[in-house]
C-alpha positions as CSV (number, residue, x, y, z in Angstrom):
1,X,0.0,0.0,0.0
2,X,1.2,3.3,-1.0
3,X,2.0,6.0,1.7
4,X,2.0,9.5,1.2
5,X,5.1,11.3,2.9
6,X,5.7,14.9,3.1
7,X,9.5,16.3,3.9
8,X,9.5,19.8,4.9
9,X,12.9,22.1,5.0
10,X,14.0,25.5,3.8
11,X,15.6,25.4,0.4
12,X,14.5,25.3,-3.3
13,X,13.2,23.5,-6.0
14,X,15.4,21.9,-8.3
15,X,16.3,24.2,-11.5
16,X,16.0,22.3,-14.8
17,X,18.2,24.3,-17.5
18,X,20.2,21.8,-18.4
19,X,22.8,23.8,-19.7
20,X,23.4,25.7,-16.6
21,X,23.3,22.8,-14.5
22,X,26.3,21.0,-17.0
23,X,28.2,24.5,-16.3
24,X,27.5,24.4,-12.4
25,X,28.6,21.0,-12.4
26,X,32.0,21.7,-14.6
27,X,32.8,24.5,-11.8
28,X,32.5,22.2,-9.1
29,X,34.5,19.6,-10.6
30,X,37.0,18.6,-8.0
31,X,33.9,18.6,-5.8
32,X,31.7,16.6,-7.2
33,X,34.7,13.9,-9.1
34,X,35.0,11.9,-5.6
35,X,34.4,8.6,-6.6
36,X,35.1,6.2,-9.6
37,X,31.6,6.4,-10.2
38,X,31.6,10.3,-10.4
39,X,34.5,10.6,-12.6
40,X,32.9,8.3,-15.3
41,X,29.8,10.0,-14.5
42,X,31.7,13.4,-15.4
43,X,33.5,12.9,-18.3
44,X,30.5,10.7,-19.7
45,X,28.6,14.3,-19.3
46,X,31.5,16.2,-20.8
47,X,30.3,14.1,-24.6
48,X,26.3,15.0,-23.5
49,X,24.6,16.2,-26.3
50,X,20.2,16.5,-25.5
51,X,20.0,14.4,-29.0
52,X,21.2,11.4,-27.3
53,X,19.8,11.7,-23.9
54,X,18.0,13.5,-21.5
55,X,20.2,14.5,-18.3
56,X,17.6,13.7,-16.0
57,X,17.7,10.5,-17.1
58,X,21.6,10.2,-17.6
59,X,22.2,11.0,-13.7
60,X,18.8,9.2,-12.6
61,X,20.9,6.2,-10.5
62,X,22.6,8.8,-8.8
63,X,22.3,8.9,-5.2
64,X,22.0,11.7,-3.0
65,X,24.3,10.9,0.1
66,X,22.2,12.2,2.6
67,X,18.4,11.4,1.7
68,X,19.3,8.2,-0.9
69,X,16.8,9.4,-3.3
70,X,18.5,9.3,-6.9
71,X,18.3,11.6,-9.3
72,X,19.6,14.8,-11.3
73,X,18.9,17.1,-7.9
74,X,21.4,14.2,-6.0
75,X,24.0,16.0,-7.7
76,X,23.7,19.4,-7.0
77,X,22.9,18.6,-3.1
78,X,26.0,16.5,-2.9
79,X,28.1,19.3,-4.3
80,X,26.4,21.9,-1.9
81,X,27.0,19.6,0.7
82,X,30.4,19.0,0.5
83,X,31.1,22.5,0.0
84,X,28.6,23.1,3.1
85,X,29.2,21.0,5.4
86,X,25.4,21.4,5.5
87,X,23.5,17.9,5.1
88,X,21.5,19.3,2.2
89,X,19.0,16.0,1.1
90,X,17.6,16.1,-2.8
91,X,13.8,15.2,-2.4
92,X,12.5,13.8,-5.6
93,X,9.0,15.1,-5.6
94,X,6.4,13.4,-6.9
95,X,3.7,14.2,-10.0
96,X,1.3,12.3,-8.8
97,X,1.3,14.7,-5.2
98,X,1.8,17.9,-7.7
99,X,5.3,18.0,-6.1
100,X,8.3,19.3,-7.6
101,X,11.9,18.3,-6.7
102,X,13.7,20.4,-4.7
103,X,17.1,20.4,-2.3
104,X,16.2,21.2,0.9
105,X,17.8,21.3,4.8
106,X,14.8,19.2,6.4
107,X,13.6,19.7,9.6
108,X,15.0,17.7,12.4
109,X,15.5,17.7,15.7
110,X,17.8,20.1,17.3
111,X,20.6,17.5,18.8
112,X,20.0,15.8,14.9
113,X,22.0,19.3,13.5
114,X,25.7,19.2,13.4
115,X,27.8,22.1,14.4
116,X,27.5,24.0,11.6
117,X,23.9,23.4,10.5
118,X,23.1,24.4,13.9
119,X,24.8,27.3,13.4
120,X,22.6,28.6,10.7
121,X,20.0,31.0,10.8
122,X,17.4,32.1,8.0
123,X,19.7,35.0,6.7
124,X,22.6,32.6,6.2
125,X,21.8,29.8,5.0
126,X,19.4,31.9,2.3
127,X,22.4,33.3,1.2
128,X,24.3,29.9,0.9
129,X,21.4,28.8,-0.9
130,X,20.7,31.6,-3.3
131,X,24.7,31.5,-3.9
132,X,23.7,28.5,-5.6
133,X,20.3,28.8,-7.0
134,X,23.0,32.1,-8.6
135,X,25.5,29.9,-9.8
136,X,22.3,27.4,-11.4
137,X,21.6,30.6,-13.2
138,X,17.5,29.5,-11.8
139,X,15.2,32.4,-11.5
140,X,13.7,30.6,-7.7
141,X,14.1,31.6,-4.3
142,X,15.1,29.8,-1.3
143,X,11.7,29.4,0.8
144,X,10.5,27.0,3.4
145,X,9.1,23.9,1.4
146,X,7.2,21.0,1.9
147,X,7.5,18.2,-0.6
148,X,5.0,15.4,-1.1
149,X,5.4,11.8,-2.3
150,X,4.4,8.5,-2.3
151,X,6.4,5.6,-0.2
């Protein structure tokens, strides 16, 4: 039986210019080129052409390290994560909840924080965030999300 689940945290919903994100993702090579996987992943993008693939589908068994949900947005949270320190987790979304994908810093308990998340307040990490919604070249806005799908 399908469950519906909602994951709510300040952050944004997941741009989908593809040729900004292939640019964000070149300038955060030595970030996001940590594994074997993510090397071949990287210079298997660097030949992407939309004619032969979507990227969506390209990066779609690619797992975010903090929330394990796969996808495009994985990447990007992984990167801002490492760069961070800041567990960001990619939430897929879901079409069938009318919810888009987004990366977010979900709620949690307070003692579930490490240092530096728990060092955050709204003014700082909005401007972590819109450094990168920037640097995606997305016309969003960090904001306070809560995104729907089925388990």
């Amino acid at each position: 039986m399908m469950m519906p689940v909602i994951a709510y945290g300040y952050g944004f919903k997941q741009p989908y210019n593809e040729k900004n994100i292939i640019d964000f993702i070149k300038s955060h090579k030595n970030t996001f080129c940590r594994t074997e996987e993510e090397v071949s992943l990287f210079n298997a993008m660097l030949e992407y052409t939309a004619e032969e693939y979507d990227l969506e589908d390209f990066f779609c068994g690619y797992r975010c390290e903090n929330s394990g949900m796969e996808g495009l947005g994985a990447v990007i949270s992984n990167i801002m994560s490492r760069e961070t320190g800041i567990r960001f987790f990619y939430q897929a979304g879901d079409s069938d909840c009318n919810s888009d994908a987004a990366i977010i810093l979900p709620d949690k308990s307070p003692w579930a924080y490490n240092d530096i998340e728990k060092q955050q307040t709204e003014e700082s990490l909005s401007a972590i965030l819109n450094q990168y919604i920037n640097e995606l070249g997305a016309d969003i806005e960090s904001e306070y999300l809560a995104i729907e799908y089925m388990v």
